[in-house]
N, C-alpha and C positions, 0 to 999 in steps of 0.2 A: 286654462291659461287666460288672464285678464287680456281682450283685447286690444288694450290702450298701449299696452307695453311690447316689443321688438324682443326678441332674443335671438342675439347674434352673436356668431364665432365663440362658440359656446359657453354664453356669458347668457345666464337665467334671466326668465323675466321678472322673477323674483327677484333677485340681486340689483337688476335696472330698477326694477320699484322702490325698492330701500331706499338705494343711494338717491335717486328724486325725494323721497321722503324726510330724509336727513338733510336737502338742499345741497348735495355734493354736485353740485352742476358742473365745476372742471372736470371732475372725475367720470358724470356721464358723458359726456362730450369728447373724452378721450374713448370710451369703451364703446360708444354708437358710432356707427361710421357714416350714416345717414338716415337718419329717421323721417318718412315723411306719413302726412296725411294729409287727405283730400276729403272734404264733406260738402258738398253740393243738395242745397234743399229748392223746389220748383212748386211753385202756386201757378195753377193751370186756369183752373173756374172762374178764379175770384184774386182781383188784388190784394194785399194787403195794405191796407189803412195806416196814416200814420202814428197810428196806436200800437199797429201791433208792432211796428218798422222799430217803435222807439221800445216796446218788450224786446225783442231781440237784439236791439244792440247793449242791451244792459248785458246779457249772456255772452257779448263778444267786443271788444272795440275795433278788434283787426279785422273782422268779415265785411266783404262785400255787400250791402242790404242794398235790394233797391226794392220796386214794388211786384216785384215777380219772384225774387230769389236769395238766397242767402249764401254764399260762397268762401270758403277758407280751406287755408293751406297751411300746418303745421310742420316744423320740423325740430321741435320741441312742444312737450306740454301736451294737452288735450283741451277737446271743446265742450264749454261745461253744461251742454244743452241736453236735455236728453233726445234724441231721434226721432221715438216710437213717439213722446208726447210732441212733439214739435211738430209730428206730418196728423200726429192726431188734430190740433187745434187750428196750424196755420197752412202747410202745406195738402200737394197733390201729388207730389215724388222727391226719395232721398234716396241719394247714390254714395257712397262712403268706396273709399280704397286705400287701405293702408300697405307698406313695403314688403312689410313682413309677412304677405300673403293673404290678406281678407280683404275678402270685398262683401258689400253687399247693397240690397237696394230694397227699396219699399214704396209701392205705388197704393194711393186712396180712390177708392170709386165711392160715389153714391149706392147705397145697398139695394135699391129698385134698378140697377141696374147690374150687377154682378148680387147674386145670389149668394149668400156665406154657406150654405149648407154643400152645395154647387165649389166654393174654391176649397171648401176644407175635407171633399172628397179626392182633391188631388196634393193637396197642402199639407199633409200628416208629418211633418217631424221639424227639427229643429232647422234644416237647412232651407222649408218652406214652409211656413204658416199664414193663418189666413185669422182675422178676426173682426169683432163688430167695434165701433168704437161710436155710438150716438146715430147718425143714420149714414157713418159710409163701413164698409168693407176694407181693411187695410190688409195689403198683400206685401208680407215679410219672407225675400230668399238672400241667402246669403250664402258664399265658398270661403272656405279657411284650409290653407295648406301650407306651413313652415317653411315648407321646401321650395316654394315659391316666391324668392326672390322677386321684388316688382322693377324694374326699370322706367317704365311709363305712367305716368301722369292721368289721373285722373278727367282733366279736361275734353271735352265735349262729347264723353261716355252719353249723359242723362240726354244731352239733344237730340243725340241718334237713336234713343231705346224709347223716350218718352212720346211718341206714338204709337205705342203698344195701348196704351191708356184704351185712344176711342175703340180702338180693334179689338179689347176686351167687351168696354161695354157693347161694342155692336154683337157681340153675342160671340165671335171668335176663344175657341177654350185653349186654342194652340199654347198661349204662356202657362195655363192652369198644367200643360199635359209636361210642358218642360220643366216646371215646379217637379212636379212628382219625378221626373228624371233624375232632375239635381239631387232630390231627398237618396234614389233609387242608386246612386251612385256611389253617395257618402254613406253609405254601408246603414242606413236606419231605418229601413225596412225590411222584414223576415223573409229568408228564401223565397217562401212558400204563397209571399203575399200576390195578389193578380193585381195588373193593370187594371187604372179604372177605365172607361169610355175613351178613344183612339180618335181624336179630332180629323177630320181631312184635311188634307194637304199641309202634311208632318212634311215632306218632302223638298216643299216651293216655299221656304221659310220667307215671310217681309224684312225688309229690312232694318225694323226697330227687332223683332222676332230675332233675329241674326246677330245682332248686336248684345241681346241680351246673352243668347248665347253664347258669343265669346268673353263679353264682361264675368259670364258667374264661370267659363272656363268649363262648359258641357261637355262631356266627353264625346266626340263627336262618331266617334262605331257607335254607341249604345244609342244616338239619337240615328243614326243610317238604320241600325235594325230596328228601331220602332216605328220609323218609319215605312216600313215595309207592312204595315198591317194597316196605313193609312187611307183611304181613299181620295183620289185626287177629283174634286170635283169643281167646275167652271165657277167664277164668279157669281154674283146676282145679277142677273140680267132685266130687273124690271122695268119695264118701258113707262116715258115720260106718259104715255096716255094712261094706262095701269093707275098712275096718282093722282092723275085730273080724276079720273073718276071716281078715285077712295076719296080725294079731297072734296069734292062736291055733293056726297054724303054727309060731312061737315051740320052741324046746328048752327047757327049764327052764333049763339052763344057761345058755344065750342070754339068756333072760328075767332070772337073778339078775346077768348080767354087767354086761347095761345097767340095771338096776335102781343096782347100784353106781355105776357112772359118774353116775349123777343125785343121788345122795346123797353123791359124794365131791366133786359142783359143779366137774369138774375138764373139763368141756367144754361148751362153751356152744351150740355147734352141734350135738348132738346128735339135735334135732326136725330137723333140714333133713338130715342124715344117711340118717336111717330115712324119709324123706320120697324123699328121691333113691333108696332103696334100693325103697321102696315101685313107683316108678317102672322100676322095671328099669334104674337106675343109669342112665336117661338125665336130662337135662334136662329140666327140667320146661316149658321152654320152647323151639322147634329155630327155629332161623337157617334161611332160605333161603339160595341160591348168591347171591352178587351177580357182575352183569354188568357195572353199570355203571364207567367209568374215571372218575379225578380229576376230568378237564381233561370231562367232561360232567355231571359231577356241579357243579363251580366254574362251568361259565358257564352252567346248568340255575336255581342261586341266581341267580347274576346279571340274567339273564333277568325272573328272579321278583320281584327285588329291586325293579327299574325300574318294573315292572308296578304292584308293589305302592306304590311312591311317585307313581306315576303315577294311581291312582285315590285316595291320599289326599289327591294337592293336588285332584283334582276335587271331591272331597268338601267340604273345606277352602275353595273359591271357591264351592259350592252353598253351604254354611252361611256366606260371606259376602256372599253375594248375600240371602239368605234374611235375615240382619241388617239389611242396606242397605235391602231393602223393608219389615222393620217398624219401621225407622227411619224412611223415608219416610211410614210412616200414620200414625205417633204425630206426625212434623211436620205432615202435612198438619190433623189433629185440633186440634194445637194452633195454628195459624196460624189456623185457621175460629174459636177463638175467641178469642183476640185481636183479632179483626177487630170483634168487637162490643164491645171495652173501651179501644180503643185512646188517648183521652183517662186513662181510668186508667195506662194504660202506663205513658205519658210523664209522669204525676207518679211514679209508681213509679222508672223511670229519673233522675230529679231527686234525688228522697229517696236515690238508691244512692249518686249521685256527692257531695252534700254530706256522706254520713259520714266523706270523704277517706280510706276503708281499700282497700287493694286489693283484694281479695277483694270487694267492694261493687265498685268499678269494674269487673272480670270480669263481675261480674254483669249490672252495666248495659250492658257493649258487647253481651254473647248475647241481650239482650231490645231492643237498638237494632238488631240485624242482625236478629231478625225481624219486627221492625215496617217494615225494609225492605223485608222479602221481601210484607209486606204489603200494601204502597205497588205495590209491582210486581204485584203478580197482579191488585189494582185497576185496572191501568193510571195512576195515577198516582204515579212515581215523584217528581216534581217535588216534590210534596207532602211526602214525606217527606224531602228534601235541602233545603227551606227549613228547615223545622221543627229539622235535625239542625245546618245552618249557623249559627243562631240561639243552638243549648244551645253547640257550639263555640265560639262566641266570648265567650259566658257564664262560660266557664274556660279563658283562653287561658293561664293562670298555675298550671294544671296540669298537669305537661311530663309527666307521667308516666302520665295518664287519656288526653293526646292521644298519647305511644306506642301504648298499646292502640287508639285508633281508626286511628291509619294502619295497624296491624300487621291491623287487620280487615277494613279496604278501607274503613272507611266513609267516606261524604261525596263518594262518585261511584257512577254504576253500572255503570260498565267492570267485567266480570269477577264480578259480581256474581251470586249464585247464584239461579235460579229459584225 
């Protein structure tokens, strides 16, 4: 299905392509009921120049450019930029979301710090890929589901997620492991395939981690049970003295080299750098083996899935039960005293029906049904079906007071509630 195009109320994407092709634009606009799209691109490293400011506004007049961003909102048409080439030359992260159910996103690292060999062991299929483009790594996931109607708006997704970025290069594989999720979901992976390496603290997700998760729509049993093979391990603890005295190893020349780099602002990752360097160029964080396959990992959620719908309709009929019986006290409260006004009532009930409003008749049938219930707990019901035969025929000439009494049962006690 060309992603550009909505098919809605079962009107093809095809047939919406045409008719745009042939310029029938009344004719689309009667058959779309709301088409949107959102394309958000984010330079993190590096501003853009007013070179490239002025390349991109040739591809758009209506986007937002400033020297960080590019931003547009469709609800017709498309954006004739391409993506992949746009976050390859200018940006550091693109977030797309269209109505009709796709979303996706794509973040750019420098490849001395994200590893390709490293995301494209968790990056294997169309709903995560990973590739080289010059010297960064570009990290491609994306959800498409038809049945997913959007309501919400694309805006300030990319603010909340786009600190995933440094917590990748600082060595965290946590997004790499929910790539492969996402892939593990959308059915493009073989039963039989195994997890690759199980990051710690799958568990305590960050809150750009979090984010991306609900943006790409993670099924969230299948991330609970892979979670479960996690290990939860404490932050970096290393102490300020620890770095006085890695730094003080330092060459001079070493020291004026990076000193430059941070006054020439020409690398933005340089703390995560000396940080990974700090570390012995490993990760700051290590992946266990994983064991587990797809096809136990998919019915492991499954399992969890039921479980856990299965104790929230428990929950869900204990708090209806629990309503039902402080329904039942507040009636039995009010019944005990109605019981000692009951001549009030029934002028009360009088005075409702003579103001001929409906809202007043409402009223008076809920306080005639419980001067029924009155009548019955007394033991004598009889008593209040004279009394009620009496007000009926008092307004037989209001067809509309006596819908509401037959629609209430009143004027028998067949059926009639205790």
């Amino acid at each position: 299905m060309d992603r550009g195009v909505p098919a809605l109320a079962g009107i093809s994407a095809e047939v919406v392509k045409a008719a745009r092709a042939a310029g029938c634009k009344q004719i689309i606009g009667e058959l779309l009921v709301s088409e949107y799209q959102y394309y958000e691109f984010l330079a993190v490293d590096r501003s853009l120049d007013a070179r490239q400011r002025d390349e991109l506004r040739a591809l758009s007049t209506r986007a937002q450019i400033t020297s960080t961003s590019l931003i547009n909102t469709y609800h017709w048409g498309d954006f004739r930029g391409d993506p992949q080439k746009l976050v390859a030359r200018y940006f550091d992260a693109f977030l797309y979301l269209a109505n009709w159910g796709t979303r996706r996103l794509m973040l750019r690292l420098p490849k001395r710090l994200l590893d390709l060999k490293t995301a494209q062991s968790y990056c294997l299929g169309d709903a995560a890929s990973a590739w080289v483009d010059g010297e960064n790594v570009i990290l491609d996931l994306s959800y498409h589901n038809e049945g997913d109607w959007e309501d919400e708006g694309g805006e300030g997704w990319l603010t909340s997620i786009i600190p995933v970025r440094a917590e990748l290069a600082s060595g965290d594989l946590r997004l790499l492991y929910l790539a492969w999720l996402l892939t593990a979901s959308a059915g493009e992976l073989d039963d039989d395939a195994v997890e690759p390496p199980v990051p710690p603290n799958l568990s305590t997700l960050t809150a750009s981690l979090r984010s991306i998760a609900d943006f790409l729509r993670l099924d969230e049993d299948l991330l609970a049970v892979a979670a479960m093979a996690s290990e939860q391990v404490p932050g970096d603890e290393t102490s300020e003295a620890d770095l006085v005295r890695w730094v003080a190893d330092f060459s001079v020349t070493e020291k004026n080299t990076l000193i430059m780099r941070v006054l020439r602002g020409d690398d933005a990752h340089l703390r995560v750098e000396l940080l990974r360097r700090f570390h012995k160029g490993a990760p700051v964080s290590t992946a266990g083996a994983g064991k587990r396959t797809v096809a136990e990992l998919l019915d492991a959620a499954e399992v969890r899935r039921v479980e856990r719908e299965r104790l929230a309709e428990q929950q869900r009929a204990q708090e209806r039960a629990r309503r039902e019986r402080q329904a039942e006290i507040a009636r039995d409260k009010r019944l005990e005293a109605l019981a000692l006004q009951e001549e009030q009532a029934w002028q009360r009930v009088s005075m409702m029906i003579d103001t001929k409003k409906p809202g007043e008749y409402d009223n008076a049938v809920t306080l005639l049904t419980d001067l029924r219930a009155v009548s019955e707990r007394q033991g004598h019901p009889e008593v209040f079906e004279q009394r009620f035969e009496h007000l009926r025929d008092q307004h037989l000439r209001k067809p509309s007071l006596l819908q509401r009494f037959d629609r209430a049962g009143l004027g028998t006690t067949a059926g009639a509630p205790n």
